[in-house]
C-alpha positions as CSV (number, residue, x, y, z in Angstrom):
1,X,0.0,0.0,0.0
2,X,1.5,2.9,-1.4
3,X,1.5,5.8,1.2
4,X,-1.3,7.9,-1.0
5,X,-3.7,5.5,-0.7
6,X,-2.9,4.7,3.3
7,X,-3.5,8.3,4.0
8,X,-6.7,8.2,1.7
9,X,-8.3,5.0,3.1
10,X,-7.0,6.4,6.8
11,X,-9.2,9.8,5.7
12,X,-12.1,8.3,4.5
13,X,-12.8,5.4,6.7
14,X,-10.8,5.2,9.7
15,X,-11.7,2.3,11.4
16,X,-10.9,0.2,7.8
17,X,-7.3,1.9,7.8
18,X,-7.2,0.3,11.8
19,X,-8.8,-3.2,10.4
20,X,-6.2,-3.3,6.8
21,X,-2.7,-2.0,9.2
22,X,-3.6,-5.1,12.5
23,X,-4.2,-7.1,9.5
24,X,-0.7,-6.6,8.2
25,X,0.8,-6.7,11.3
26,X,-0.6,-10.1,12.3
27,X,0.4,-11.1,8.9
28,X,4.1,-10.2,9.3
29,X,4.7,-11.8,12.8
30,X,3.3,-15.1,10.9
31,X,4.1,-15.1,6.7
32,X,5.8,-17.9,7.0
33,X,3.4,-20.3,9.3
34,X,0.7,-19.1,6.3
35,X,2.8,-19.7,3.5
36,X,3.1,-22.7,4.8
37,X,-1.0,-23.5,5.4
38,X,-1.5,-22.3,2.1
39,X,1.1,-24.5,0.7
40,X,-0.6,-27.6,2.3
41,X,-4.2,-26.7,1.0
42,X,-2.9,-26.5,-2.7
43,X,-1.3,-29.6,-2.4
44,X,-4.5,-31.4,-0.7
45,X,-7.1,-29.3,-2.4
46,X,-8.5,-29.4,1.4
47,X,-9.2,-26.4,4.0
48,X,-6.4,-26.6,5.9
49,X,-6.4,-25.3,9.8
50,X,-3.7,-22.2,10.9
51,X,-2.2,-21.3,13.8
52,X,-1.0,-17.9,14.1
53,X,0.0,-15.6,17.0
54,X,-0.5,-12.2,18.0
55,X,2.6,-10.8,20.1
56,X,1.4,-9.3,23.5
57,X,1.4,-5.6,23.8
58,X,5.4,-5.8,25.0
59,X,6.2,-6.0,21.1
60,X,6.6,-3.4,19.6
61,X,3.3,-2.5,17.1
62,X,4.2,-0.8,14.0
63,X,4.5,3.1,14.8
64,X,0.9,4.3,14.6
65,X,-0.7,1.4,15.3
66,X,-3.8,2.2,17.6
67,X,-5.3,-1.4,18.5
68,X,-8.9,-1.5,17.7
69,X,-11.4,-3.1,20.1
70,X,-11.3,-6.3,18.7
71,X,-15.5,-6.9,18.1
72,X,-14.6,-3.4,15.6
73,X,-11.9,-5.9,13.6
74,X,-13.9,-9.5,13.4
């Protein structure tokens, strides 16, 4: 996301811009335990089960990350 349209999306409809940046953010401290799931459900052609996890607050969130409440993200 190119830093145009962050600032747009962030303008327009905050609480997406909150949903799209946790989004990332559990997606980077986990790429590779998704690669891998999505790897396995190519090769079955089944749903395949994930496990990710979310670092506790003591990790550092990217800077201007405001954690939504989370019934605002699901």
């Amino acid at each position: 996301m190119t830093l145009t349209s962050a600032t747009l999306i962030q303008t327009g409809d905050p609480g997406q811009y909150q949903r799209v940046f946790r989004a990332e953010w559990v997606f980077a401290h986990n790429s590779e335990a998704l690669k891998k799931c999505v790897t396995d459900m190519q090769e079955s052609k089944q749903d395949q089960r994930c496990t990710v996890s979310v670092p506790a607050p003591a990790h550092k969130a990217p800077a201007g990350f405001v954690m939504p409440p989370v019934s605002r993200c699901l």
